[in-house]
mmJSON file of the N, C-alpha and C atoms, coordinates in Angstrom:
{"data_MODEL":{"atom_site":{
"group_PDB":["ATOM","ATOM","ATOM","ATOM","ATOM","ATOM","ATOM","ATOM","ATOM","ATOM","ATOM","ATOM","ATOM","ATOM","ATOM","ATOM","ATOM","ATOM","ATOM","ATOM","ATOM","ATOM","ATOM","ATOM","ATOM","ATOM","ATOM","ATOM","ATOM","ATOM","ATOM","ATOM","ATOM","ATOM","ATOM","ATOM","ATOM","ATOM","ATOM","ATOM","ATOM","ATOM","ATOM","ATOM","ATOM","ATOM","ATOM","ATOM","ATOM","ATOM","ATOM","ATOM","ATOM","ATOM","ATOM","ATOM","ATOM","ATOM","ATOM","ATOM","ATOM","ATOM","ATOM","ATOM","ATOM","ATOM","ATOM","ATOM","ATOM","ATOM","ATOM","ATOM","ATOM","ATOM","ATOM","ATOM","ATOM","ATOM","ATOM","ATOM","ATOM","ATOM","ATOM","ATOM","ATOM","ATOM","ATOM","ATOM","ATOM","ATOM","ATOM","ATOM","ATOM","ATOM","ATOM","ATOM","ATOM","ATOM","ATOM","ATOM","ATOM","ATOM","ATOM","ATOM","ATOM","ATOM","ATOM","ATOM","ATOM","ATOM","ATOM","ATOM","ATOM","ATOM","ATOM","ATOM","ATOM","ATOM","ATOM","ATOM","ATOM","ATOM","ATOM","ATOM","ATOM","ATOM","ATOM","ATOM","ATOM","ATOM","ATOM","ATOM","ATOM","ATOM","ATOM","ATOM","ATOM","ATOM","ATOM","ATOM","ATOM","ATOM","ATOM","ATOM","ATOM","ATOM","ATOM","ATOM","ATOM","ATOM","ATOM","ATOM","ATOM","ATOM","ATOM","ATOM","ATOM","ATOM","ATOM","ATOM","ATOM","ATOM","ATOM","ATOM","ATOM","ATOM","ATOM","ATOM","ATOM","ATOM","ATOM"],
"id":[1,2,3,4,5,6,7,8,9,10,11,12,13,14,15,16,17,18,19,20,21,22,23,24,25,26,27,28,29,30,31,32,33,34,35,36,37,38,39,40,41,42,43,44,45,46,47,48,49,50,51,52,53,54,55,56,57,58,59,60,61,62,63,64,65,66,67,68,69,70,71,72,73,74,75,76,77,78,79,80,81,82,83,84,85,86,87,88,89,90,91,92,93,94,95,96,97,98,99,100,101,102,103,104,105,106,107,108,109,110,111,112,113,114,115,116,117,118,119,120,121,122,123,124,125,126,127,128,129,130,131,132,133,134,135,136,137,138,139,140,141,142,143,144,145,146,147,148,149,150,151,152,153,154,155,156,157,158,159,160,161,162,163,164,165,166,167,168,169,170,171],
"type_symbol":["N","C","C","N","C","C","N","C","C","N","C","C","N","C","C","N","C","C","N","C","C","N","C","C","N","C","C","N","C","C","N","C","C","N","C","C","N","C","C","N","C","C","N","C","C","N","C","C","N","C","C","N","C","C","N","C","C","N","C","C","N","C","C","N","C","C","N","C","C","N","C","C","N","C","C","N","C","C","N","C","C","N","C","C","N","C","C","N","C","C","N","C","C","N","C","C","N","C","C","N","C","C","N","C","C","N","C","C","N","C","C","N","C","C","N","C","C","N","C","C","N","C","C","N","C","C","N","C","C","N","C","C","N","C","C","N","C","C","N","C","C","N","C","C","N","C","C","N","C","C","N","C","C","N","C","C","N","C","C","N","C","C","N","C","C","N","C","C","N","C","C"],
"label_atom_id":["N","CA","C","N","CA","C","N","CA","C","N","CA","C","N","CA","C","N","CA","C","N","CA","C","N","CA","C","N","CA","C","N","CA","C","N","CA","C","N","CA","C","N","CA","C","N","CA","C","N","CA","C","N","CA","C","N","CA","C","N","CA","C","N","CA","C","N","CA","C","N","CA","C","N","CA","C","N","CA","C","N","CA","C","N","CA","C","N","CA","C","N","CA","C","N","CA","C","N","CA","C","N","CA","C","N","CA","C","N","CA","C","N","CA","C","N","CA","C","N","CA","C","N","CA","C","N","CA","C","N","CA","C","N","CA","C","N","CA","C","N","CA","C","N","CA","C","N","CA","C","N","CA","C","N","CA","C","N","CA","C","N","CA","C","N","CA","C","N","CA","C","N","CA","C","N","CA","C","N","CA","C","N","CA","C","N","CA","C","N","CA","C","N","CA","C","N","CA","C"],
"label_alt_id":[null,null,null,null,null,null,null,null,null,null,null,null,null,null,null,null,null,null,null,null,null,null,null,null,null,null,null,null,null,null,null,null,null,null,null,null,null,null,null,null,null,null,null,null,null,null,null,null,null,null,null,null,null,null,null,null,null,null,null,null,null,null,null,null,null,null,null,null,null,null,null,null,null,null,null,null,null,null,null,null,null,null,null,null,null,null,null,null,null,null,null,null,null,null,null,null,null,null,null,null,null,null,null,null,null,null,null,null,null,null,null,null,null,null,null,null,null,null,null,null,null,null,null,null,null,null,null,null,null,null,null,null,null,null,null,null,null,null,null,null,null,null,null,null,null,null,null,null,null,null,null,null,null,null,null,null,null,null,null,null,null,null,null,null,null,null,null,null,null,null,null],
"label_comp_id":["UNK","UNK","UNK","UNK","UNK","UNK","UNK","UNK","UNK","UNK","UNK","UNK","UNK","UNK","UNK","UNK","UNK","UNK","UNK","UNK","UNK","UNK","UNK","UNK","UNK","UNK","UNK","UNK","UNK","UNK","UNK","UNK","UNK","UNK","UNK","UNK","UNK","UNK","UNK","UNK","UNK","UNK","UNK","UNK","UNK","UNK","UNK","UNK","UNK","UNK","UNK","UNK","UNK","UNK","UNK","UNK","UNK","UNK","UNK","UNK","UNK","UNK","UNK","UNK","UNK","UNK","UNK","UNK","UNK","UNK","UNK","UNK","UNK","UNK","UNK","UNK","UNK","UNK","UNK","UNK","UNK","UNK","UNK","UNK","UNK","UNK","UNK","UNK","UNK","UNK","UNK","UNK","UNK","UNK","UNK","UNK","UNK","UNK","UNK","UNK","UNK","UNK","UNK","UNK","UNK","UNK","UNK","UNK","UNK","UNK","UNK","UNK","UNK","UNK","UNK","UNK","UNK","UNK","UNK","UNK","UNK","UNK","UNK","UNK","UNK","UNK","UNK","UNK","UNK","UNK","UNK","UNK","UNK","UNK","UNK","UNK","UNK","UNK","UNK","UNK","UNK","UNK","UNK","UNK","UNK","UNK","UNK","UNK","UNK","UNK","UNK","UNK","UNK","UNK","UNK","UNK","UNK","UNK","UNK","UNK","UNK","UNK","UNK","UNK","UNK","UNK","UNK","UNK","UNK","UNK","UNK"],
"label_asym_id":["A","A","A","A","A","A","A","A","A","A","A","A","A","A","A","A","A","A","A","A","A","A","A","A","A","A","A","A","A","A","A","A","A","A","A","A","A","A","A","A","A","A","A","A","A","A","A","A","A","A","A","A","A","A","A","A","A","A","A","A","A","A","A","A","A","A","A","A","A","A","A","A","A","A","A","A","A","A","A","A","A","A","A","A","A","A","A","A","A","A","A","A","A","A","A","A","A","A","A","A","A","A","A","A","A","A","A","A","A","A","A","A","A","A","A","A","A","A","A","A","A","A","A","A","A","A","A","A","A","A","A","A","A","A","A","A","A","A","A","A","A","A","A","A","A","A","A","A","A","A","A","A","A","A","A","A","A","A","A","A","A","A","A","A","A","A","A","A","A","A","A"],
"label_entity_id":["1","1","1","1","1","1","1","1","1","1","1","1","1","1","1","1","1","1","1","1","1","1","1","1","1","1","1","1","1","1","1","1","1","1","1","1","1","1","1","1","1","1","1","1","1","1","1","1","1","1","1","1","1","1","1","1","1","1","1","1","1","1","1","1","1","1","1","1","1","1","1","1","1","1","1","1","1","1","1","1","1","1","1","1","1","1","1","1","1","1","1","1","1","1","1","1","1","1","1","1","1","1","1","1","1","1","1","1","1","1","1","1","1","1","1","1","1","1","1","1","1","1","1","1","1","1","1","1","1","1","1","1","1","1","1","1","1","1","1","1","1","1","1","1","1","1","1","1","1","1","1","1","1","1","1","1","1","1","1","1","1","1","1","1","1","1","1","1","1","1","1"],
"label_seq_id":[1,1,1,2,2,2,3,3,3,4,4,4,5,5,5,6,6,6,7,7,7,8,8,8,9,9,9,10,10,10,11,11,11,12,12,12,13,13,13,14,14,14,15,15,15,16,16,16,17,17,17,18,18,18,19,19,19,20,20,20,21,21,21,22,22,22,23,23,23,24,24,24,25,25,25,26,26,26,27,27,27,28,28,28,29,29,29,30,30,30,31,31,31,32,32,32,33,33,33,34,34,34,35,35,35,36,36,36,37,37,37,38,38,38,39,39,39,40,40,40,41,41,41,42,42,42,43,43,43,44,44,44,45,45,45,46,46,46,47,47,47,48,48,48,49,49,49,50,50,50,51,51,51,52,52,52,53,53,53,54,54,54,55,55,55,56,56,56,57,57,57],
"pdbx_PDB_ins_code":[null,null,null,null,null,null,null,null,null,null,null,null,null,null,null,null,null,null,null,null,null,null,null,null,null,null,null,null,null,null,null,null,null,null,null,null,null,null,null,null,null,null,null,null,null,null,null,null,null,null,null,null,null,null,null,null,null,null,null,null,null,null,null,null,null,null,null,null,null,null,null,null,null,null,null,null,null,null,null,null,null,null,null,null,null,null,null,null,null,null,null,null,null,null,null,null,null,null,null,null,null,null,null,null,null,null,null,null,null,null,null,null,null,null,null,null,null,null,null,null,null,null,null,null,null,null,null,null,null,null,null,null,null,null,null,null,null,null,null,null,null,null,null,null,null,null,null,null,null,null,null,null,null,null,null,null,null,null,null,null,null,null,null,null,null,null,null,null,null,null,null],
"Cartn_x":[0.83,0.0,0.882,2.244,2.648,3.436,4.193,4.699,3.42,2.286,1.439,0.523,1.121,0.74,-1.03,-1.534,-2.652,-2.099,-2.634,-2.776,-3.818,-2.867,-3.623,-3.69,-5.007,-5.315,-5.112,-4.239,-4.589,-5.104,-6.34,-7.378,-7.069,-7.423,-7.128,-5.579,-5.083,-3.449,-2.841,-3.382,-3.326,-3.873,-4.295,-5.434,-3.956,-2.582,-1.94,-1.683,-1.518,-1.271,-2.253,-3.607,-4.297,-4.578,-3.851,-3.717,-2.439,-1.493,-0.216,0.399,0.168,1.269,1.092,0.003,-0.38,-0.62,-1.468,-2.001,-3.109,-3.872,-5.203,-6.489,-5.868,-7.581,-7.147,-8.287,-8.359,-7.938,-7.195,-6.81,-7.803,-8.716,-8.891,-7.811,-7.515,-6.99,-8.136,-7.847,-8.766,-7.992,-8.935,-8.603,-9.433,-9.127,-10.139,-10.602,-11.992,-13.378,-12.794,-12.422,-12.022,-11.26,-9.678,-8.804,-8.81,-9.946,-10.579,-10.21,-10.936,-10.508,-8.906,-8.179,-7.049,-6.352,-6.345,-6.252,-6.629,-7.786,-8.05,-7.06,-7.185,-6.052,-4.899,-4.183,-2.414,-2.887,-3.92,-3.846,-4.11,-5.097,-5.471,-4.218,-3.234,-1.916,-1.114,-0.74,-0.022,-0.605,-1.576,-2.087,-3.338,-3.532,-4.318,-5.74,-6.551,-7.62,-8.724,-8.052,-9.112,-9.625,-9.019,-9.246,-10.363,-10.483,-10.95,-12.278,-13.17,-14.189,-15.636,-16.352,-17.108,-17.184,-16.711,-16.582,-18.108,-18.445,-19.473,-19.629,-21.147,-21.013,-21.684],
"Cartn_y":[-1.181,0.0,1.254,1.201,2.406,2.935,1.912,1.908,2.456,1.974,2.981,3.897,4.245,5.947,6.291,4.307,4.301,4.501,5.192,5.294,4.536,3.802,2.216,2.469,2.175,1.712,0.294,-0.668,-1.764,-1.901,-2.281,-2.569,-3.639,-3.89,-5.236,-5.592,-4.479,-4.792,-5.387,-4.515,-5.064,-6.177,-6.624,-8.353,-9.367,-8.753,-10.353,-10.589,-9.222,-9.454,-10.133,-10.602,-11.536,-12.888,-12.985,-14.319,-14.77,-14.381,-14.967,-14.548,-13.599,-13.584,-14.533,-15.348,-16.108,-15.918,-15.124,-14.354,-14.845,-15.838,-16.34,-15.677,-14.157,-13.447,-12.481,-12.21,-11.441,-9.892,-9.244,-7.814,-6.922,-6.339,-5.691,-4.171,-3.942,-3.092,-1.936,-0.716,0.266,1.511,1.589,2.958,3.394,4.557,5.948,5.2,5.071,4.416,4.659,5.885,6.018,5.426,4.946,3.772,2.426,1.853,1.136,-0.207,0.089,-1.009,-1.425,-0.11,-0.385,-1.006,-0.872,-1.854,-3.211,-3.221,-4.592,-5.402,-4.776,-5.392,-5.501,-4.862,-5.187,-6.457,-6.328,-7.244,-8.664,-8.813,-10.231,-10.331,-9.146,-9.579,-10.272,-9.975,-10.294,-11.708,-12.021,-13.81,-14.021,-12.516,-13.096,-12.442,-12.826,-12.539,-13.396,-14.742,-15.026,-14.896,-14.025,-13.181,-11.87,-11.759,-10.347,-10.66,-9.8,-9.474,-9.653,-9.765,-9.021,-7.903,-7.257,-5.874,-5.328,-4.28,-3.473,-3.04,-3.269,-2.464,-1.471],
"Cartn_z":[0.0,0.0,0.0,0.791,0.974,-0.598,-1.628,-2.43,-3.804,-3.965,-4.304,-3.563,-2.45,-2.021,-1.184,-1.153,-0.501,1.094,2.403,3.36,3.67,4.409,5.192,6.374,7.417,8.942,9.308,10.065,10.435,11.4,11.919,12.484,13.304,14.356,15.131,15.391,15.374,15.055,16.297,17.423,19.037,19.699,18.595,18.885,19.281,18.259,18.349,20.127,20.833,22.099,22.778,22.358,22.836,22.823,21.165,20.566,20.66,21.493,21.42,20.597,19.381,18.352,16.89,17.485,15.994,14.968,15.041,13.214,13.498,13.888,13.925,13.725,14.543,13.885,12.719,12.49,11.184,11.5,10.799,10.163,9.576,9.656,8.842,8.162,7.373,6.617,5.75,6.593,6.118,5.367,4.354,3.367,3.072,2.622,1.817,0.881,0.865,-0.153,-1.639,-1.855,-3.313,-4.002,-2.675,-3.306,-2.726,-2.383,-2.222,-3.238,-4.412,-5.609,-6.024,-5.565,-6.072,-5.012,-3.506,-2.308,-2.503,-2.928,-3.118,-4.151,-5.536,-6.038,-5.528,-4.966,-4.392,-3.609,-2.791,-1.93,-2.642,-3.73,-4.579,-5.161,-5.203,-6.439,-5.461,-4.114,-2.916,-2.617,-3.371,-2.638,-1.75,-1.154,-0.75,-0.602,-1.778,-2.669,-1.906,-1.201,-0.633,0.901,1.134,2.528,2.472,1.065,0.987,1.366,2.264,2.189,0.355,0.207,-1.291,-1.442,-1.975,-2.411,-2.362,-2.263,-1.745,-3.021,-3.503,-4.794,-4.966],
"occupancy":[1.0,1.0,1.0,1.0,1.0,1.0,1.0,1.0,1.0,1.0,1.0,1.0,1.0,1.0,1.0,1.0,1.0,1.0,1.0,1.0,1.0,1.0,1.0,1.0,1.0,1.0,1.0,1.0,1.0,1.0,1.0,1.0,1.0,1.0,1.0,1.0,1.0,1.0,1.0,1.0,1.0,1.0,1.0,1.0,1.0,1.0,1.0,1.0,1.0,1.0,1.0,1.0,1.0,1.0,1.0,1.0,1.0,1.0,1.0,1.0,1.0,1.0,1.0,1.0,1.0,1.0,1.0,1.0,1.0,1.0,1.0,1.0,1.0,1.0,1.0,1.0,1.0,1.0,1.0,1.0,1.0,1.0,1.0,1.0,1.0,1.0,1.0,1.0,1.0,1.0,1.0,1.0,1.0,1.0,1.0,1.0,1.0,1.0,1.0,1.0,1.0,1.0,1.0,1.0,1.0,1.0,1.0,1.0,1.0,1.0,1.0,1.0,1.0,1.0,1.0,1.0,1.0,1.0,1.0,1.0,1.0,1.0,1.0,1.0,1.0,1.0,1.0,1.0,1.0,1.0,1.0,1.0,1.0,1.0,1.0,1.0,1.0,1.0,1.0,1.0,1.0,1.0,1.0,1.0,1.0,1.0,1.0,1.0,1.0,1.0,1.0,1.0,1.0,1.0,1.0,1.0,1.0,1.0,1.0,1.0,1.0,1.0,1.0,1.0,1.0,1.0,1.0,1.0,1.0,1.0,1.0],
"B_iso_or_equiv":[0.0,0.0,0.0,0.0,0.0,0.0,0.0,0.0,0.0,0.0,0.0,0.0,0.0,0.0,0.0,0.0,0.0,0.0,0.0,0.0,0.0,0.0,0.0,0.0,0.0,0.0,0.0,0.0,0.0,0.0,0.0,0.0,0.0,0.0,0.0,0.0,0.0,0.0,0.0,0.0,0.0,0.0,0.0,0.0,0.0,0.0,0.0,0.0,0.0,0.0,0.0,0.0,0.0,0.0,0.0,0.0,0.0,0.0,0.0,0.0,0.0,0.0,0.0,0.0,0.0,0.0,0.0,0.0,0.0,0.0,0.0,0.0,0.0,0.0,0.0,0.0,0.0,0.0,0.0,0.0,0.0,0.0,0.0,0.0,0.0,0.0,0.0,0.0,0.0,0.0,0.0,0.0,0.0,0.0,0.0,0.0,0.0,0.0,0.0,0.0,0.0,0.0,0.0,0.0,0.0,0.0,0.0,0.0,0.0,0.0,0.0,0.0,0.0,0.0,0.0,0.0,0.0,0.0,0.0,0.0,0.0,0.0,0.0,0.0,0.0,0.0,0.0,0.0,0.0,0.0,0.0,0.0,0.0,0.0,0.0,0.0,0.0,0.0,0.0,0.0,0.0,0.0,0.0,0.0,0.0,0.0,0.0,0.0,0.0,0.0,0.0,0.0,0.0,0.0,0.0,0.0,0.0,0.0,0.0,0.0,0.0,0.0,0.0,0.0,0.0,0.0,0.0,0.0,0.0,0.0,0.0],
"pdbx_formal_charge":[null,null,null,null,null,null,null,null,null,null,null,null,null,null,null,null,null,null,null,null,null,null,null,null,null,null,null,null,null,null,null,null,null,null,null,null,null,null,null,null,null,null,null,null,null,null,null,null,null,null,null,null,null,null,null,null,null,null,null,null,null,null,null,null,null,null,null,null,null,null,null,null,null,null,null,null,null,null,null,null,null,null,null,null,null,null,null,null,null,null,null,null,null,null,null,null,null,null,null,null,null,null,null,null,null,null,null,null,null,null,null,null,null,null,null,null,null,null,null,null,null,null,null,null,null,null,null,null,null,null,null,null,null,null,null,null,null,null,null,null,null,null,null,null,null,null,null,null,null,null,null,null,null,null,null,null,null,null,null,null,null,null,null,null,null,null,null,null,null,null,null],
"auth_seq_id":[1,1,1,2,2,2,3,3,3,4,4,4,5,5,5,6,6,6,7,7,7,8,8,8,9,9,9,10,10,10,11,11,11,12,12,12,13,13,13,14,14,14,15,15,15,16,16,16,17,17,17,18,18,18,19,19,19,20,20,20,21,21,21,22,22,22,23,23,23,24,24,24,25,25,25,26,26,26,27,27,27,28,28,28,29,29,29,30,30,30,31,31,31,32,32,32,33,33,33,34,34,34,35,35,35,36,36,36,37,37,37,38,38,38,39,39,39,40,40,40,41,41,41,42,42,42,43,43,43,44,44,44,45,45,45,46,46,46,47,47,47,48,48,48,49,49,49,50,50,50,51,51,51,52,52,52,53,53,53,54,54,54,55,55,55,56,56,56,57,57,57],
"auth_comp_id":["UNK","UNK","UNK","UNK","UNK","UNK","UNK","UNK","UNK","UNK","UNK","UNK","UNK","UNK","UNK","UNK","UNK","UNK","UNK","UNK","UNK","UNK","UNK","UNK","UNK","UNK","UNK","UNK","UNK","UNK","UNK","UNK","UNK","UNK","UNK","UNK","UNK","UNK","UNK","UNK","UNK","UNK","UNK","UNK","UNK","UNK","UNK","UNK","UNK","UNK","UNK","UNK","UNK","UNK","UNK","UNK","UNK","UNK","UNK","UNK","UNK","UNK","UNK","UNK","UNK","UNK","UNK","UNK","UNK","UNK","UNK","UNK","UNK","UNK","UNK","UNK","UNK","UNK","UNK","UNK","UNK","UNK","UNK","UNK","UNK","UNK","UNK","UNK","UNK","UNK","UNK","UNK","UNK","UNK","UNK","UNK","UNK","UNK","UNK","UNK","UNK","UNK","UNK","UNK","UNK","UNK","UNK","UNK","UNK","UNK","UNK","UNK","UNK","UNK","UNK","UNK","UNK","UNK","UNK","UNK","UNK","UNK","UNK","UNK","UNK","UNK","UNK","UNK","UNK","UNK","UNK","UNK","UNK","UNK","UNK","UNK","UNK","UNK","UNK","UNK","UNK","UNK","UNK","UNK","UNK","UNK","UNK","UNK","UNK","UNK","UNK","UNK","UNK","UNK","UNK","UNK","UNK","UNK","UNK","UNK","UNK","UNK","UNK","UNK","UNK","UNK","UNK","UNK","UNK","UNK","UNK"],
"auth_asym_id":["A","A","A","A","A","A","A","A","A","A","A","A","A","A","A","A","A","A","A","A","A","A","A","A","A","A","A","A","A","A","A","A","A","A","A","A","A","A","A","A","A","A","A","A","A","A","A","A","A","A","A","A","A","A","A","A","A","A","A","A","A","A","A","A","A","A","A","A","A","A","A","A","A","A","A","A","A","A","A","A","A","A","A","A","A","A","A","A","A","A","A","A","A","A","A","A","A","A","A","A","A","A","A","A","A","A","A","A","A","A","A","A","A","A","A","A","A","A","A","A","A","A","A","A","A","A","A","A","A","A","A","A","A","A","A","A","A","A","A","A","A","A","A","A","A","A","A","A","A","A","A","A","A","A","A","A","A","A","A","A","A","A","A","A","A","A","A","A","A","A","A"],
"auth_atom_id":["N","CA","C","N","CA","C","N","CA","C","N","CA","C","N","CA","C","N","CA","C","N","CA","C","N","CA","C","N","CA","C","N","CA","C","N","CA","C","N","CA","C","N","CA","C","N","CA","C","N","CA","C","N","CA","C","N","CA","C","N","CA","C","N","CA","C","N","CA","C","N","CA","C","N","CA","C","N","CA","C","N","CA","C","N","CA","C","N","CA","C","N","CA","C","N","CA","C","N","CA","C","N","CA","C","N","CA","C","N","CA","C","N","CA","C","N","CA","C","N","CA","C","N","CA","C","N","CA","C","N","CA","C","N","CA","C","N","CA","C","N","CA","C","N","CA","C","N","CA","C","N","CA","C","N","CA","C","N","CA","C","N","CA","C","N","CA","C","N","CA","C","N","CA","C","N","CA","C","N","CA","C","N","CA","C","N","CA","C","N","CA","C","N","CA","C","N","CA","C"],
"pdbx_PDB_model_num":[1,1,1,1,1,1,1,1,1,1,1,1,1,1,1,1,1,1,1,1,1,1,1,1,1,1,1,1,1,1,1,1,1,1,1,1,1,1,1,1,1,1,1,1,1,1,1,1,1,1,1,1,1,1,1,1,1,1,1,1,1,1,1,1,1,1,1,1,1,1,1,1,1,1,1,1,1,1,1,1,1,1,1,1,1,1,1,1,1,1,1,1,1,1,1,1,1,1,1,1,1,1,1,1,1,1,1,1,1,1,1,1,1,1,1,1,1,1,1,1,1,1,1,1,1,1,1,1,1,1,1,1,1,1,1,1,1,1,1,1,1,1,1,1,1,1,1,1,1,1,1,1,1,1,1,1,1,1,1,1,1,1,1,1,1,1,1,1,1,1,1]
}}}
């Protein structure tokens, strides 16, 4: 996100201190609605497309 210039929130970021450090719960990753679509893509190009939420249409 930062390499194309989207400003990202990670959400739940303080969760791992509850889970041990696992990764087990989910992230959400928040951005400005407008670059929205293009977040989504880095993230389906990065692998993992099947984490994503359905896009809001």
């Amino acid at each position: 996100m930062k390499d194309a210039g989207i400003h990202c929130f990670v959400a739940d970021q303080a969760m791992s201190i509850l889970e041990g450090s696992l990764g087990m719960l989910p992230r959400r990753f928040l951005v400005d609605e407008e670059r929205a679509d293009q977040a989504r893509r880095i993230l389906f190009d990065a692998g993992l497309g099947d984490e994503l939420r359905p896009a809001r249409a």
